[in-house]
DOSEMI-244508 format. One line per field, with one value per atom (N, C-alpha, C): chain; x, y, z; residue number from 1; residue in three letters. Coordinates in nm, 3 decimals. Layout:
<sites>
chain	A_...
x	X_...
y	Y_...
z	Z_...
resi	NUM_...
resn	ALA_...
</sites>
This chain:
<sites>
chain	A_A_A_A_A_A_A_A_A_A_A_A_A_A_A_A_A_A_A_A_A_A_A_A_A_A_A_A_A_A_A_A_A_A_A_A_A_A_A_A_A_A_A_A_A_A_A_A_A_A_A_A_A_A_A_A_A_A_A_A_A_A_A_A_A_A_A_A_A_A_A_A_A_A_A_A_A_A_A_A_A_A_A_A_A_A_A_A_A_A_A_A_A_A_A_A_A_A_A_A_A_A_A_A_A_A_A_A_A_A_A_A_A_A_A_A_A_A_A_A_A_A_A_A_A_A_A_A_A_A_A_A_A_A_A_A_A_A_A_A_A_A_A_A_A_A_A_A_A_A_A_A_A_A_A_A_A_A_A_A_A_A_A_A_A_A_A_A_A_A_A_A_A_A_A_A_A_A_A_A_A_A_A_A_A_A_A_A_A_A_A_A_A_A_A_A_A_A_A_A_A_A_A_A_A_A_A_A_A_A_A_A_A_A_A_A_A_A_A_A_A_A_A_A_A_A_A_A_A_A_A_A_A_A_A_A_A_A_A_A_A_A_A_A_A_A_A_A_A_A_A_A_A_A_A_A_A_A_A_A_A_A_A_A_A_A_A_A_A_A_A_A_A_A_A_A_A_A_A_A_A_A_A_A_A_A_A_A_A_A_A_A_A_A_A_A_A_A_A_A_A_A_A_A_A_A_A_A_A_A_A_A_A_A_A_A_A_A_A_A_A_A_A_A_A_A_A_A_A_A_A_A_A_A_A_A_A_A_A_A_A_A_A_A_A_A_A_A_A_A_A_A_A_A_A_A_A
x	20.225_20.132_20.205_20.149_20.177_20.280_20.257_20.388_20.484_20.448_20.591_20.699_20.675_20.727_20.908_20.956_21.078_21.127_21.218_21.243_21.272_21.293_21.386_21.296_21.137_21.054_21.009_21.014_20.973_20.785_20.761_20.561_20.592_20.486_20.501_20.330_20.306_20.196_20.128_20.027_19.939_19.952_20.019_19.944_19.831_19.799_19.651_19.543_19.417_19.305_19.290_19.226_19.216_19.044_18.993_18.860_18.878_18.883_18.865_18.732_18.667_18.548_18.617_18.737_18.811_18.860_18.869_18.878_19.003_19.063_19.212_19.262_19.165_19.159_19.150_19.076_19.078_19.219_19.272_19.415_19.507_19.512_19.623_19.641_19.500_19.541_19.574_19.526_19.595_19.724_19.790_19.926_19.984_19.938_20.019_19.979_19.860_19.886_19.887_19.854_19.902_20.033_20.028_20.158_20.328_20.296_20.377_20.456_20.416_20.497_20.399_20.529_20.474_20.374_20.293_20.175_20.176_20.286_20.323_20.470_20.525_20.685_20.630_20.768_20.769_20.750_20.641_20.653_20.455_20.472_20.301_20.254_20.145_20.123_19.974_20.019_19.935_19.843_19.688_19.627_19.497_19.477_19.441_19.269_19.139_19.027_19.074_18.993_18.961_18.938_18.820_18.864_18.987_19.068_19.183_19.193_19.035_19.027_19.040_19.030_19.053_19.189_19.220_19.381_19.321_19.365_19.427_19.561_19.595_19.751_19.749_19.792_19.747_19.890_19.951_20.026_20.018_20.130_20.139_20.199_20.140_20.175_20.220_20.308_20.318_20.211_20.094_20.007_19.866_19.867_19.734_19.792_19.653_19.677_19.643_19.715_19.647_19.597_19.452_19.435_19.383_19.475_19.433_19.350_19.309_19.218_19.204_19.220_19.183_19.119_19.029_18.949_18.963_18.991_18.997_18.866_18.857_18.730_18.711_18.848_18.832_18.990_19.016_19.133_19.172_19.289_19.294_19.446_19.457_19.592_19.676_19.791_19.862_19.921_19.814_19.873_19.916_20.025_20.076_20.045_20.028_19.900_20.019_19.950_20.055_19.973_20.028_19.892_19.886_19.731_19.673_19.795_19.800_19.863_19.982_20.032_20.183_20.211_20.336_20.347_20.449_20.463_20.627_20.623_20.751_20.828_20.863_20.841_20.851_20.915_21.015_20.998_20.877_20.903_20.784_20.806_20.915_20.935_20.826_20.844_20.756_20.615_20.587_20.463_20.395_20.466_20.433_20.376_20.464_20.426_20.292_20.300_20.203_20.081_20.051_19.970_19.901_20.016_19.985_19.970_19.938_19.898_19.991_20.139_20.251_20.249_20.356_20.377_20.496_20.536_20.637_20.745_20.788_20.934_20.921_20.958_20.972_21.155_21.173_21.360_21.395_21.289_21.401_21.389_21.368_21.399_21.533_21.558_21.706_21.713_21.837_21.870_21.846_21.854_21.946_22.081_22.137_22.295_22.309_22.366_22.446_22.584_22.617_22.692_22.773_22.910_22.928_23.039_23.066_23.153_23.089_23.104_23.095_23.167_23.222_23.354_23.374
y	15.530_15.514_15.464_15.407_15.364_15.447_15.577_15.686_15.684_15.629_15.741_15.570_15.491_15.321_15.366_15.311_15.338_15.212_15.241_15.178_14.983_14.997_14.873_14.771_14.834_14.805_14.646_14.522_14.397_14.409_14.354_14.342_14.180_14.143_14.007_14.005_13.942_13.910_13.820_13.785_13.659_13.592_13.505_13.487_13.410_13.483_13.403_13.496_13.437_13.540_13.479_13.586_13.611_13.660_13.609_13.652_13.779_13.882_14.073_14.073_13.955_14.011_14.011_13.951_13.969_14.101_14.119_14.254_14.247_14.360_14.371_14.255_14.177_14.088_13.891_13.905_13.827_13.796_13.924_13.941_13.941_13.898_13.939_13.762_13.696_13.583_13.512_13.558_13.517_13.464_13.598_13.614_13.534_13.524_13.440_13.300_13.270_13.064_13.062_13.132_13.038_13.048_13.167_13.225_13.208_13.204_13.206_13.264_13.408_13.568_13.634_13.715_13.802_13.937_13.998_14.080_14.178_14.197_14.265_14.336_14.280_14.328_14.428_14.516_14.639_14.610_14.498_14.505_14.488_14.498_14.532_14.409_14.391_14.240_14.291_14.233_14.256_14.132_14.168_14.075_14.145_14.031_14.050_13.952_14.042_13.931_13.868_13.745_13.705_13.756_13.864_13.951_14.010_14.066_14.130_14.287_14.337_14.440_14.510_14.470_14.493_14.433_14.507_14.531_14.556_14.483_14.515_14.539_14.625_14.596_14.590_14.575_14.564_14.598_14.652_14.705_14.755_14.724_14.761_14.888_14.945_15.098_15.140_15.099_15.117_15.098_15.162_15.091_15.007_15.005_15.007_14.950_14.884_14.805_14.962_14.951_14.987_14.938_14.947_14.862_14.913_14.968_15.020_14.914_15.039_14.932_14.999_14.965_15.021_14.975_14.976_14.955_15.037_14.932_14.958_15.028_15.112_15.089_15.038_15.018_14.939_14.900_14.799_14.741_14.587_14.556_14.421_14.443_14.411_14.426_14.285_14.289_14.165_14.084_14.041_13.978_13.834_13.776_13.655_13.582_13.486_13.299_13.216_13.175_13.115_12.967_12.872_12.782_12.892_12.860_12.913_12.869_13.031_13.031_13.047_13.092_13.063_13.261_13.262_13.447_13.462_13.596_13.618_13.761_13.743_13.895_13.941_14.125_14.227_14.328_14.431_14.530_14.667_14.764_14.819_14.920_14.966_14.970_14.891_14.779_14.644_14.638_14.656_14.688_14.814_14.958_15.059_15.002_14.956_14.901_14.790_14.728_14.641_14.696_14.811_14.902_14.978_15.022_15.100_14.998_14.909_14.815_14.741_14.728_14.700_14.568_14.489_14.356_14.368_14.265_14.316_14.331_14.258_14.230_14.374_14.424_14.535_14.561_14.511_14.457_14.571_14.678_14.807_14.877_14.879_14.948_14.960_15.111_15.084_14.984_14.978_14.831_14.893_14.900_14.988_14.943_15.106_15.112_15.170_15.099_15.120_15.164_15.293_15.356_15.414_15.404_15.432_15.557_15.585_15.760_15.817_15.941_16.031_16.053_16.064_16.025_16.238
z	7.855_7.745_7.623_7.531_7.429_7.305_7.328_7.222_7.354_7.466_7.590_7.597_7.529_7.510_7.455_7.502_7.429_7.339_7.215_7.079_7.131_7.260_7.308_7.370_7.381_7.443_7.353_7.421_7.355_7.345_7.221_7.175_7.138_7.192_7.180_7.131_6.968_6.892_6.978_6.944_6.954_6.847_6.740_6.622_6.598_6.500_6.446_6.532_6.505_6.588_6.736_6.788_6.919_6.957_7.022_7.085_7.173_7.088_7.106_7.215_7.220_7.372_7.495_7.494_7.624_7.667_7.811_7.860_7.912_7.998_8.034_8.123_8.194_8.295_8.141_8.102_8.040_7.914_7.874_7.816_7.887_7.998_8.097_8.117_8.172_8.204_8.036_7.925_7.824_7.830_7.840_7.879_7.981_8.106_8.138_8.166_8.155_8.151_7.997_7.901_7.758_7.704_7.732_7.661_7.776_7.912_7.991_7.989_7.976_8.022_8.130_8.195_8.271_8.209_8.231_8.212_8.264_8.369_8.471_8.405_8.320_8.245_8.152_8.138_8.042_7.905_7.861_7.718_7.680_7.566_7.505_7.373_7.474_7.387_7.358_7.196_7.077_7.062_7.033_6.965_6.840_6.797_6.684_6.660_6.601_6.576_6.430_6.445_6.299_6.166_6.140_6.056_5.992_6.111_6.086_6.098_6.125_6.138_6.258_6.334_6.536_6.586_6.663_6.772_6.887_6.960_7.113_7.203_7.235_7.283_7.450_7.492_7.645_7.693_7.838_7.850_8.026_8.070_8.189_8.249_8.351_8.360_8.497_8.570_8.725_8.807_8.815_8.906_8.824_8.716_8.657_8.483_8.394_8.234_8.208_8.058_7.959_7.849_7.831_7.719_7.571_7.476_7.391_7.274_7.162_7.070_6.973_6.894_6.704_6.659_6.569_6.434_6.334_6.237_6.102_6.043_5.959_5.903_5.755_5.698_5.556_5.540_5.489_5.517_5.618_5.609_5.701_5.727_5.875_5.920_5.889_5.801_5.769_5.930_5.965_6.101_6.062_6.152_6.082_6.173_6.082_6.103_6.161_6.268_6.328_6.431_6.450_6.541_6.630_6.681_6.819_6.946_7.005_7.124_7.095_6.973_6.975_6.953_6.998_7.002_6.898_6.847_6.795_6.850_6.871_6.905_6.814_6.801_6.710_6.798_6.740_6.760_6.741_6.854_6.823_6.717_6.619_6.469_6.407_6.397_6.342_6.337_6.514_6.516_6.475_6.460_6.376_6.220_6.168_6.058_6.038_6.120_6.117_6.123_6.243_6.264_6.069_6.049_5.910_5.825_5.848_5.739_5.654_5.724_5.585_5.709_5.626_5.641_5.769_5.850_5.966_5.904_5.799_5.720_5.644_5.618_5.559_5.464_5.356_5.347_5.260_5.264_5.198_5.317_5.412_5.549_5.600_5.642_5.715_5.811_5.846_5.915_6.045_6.166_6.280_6.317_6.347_6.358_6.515_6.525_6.682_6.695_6.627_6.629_6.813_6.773_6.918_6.953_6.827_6.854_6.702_6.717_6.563_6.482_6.373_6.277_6.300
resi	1_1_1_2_2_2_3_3_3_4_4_4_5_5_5_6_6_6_7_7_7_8_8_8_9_9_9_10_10_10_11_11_11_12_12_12_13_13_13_14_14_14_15_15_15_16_16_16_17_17_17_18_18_18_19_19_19_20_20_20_21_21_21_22_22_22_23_23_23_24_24_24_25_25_25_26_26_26_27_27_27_28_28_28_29_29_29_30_30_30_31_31_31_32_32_32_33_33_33_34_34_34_35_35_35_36_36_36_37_37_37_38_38_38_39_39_39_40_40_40_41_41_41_42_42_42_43_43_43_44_44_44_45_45_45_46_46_46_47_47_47_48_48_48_49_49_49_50_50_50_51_51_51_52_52_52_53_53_53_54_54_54_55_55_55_56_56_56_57_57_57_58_58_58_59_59_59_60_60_60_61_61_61_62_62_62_63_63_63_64_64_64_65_65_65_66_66_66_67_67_67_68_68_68_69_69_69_70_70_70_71_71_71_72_72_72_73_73_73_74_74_74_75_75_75_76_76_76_77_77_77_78_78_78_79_79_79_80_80_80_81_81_81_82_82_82_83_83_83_84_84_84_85_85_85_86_86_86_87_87_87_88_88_88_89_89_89_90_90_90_91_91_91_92_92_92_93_93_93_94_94_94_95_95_95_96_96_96_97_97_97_98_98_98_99_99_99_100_100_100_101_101_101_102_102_102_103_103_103_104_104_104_105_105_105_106_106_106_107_107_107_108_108_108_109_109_109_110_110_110_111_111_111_112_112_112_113_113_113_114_114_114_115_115_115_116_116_116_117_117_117_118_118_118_119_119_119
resn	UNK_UNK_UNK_UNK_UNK_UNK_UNK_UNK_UNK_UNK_UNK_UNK_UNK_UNK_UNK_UNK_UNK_UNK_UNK_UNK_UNK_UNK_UNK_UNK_UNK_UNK_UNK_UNK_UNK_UNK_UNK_UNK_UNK_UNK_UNK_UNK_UNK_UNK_UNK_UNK_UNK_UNK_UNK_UNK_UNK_UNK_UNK_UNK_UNK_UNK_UNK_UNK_UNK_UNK_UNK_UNK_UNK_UNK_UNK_UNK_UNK_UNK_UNK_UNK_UNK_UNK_UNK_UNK_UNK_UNK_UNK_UNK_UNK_UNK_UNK_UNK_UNK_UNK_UNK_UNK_UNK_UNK_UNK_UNK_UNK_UNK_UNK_UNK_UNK_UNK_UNK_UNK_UNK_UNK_UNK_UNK_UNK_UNK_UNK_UNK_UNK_UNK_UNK_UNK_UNK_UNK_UNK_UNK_UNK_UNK_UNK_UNK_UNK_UNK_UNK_UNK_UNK_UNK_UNK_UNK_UNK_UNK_UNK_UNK_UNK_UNK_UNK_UNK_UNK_UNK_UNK_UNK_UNK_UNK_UNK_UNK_UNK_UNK_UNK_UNK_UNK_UNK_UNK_UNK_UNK_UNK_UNK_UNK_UNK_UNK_UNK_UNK_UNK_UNK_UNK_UNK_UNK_UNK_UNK_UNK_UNK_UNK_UNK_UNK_UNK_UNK_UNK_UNK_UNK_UNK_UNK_UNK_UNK_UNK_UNK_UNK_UNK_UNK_UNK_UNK_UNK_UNK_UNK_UNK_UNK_UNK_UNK_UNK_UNK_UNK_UNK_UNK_UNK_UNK_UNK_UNK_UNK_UNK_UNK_UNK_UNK_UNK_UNK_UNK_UNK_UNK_UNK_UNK_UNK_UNK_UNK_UNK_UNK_UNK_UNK_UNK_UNK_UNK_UNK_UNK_UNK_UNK_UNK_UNK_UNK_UNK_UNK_UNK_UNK_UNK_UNK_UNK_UNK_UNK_UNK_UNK_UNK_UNK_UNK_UNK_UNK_UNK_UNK_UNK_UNK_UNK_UNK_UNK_UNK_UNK_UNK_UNK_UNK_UNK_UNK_UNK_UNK_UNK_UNK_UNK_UNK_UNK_UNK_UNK_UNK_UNK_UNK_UNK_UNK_UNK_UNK_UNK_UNK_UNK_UNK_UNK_UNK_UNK_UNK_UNK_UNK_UNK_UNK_UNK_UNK_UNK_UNK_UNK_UNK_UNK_UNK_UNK_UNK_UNK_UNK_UNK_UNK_UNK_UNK_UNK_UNK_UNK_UNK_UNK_UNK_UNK_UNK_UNK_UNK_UNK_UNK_UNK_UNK_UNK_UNK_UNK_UNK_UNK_UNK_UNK_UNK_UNK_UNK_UNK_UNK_UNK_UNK_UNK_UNK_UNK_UNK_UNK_UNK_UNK_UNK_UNK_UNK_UNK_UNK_UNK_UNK_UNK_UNK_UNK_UNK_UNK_UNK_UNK_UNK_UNK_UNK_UNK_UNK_UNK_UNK_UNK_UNK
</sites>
């Protein structure tokens, strides 16, 4: 499920809007003739309506999608405009943020450290 994702896990956007009447079958072939990724890999691809107020994340689970979904009820998610069909990769840090309404860049954020002994 979507909290059990670990930090390393790739989200690959849609940018720009996306037609939210599509179902797990209709986001899937999204994914792979436009976008040309697998749908089937360990990562969670995000889309977004016109408004800005609706998410979809779609997500693969060993035998079966998951397809989660939010609505806003006041507010607009800063999703970034991009031509149709084109993706960007985020971490799912990133996409937390994006979720809460902040922008993906976030530049007073800690960096991450990959520390490899303890002083």
């Amino acid at each position: 499920m979507l909290n059990e994702g670990h930090a390393e896990q790739k989200v690959y956007l849609a940018a720009g809007a996306t037609d939210l009447r599509k179902s797990i079958d209709g986001l899937a072939a999204l994914v792979q003739e436009g976008f040309h990724l697998n749908p089937f890999s360990p990562c969670l691809f995000a889309f977004c309506n016109r408004q800005r107020d609706k998410v979809k994340l779609l997500e693969w689970d060993t035998a079966g999608f998951w397809l989660h979904y939010r609505r806003l009820e006041k507010g607009r998610f800063q999703w970034p405009e991009k031509a149709h069909g084109e993706t960007v990769t985020i971490s799912r840090r990133e996409l937390r943020w994006l979720l809460d309404g902040l922008p993906i860049s976030q530049p007073k954020a800690h960096r991450k450290v990959m520390a490899r002994t303890v002083i």
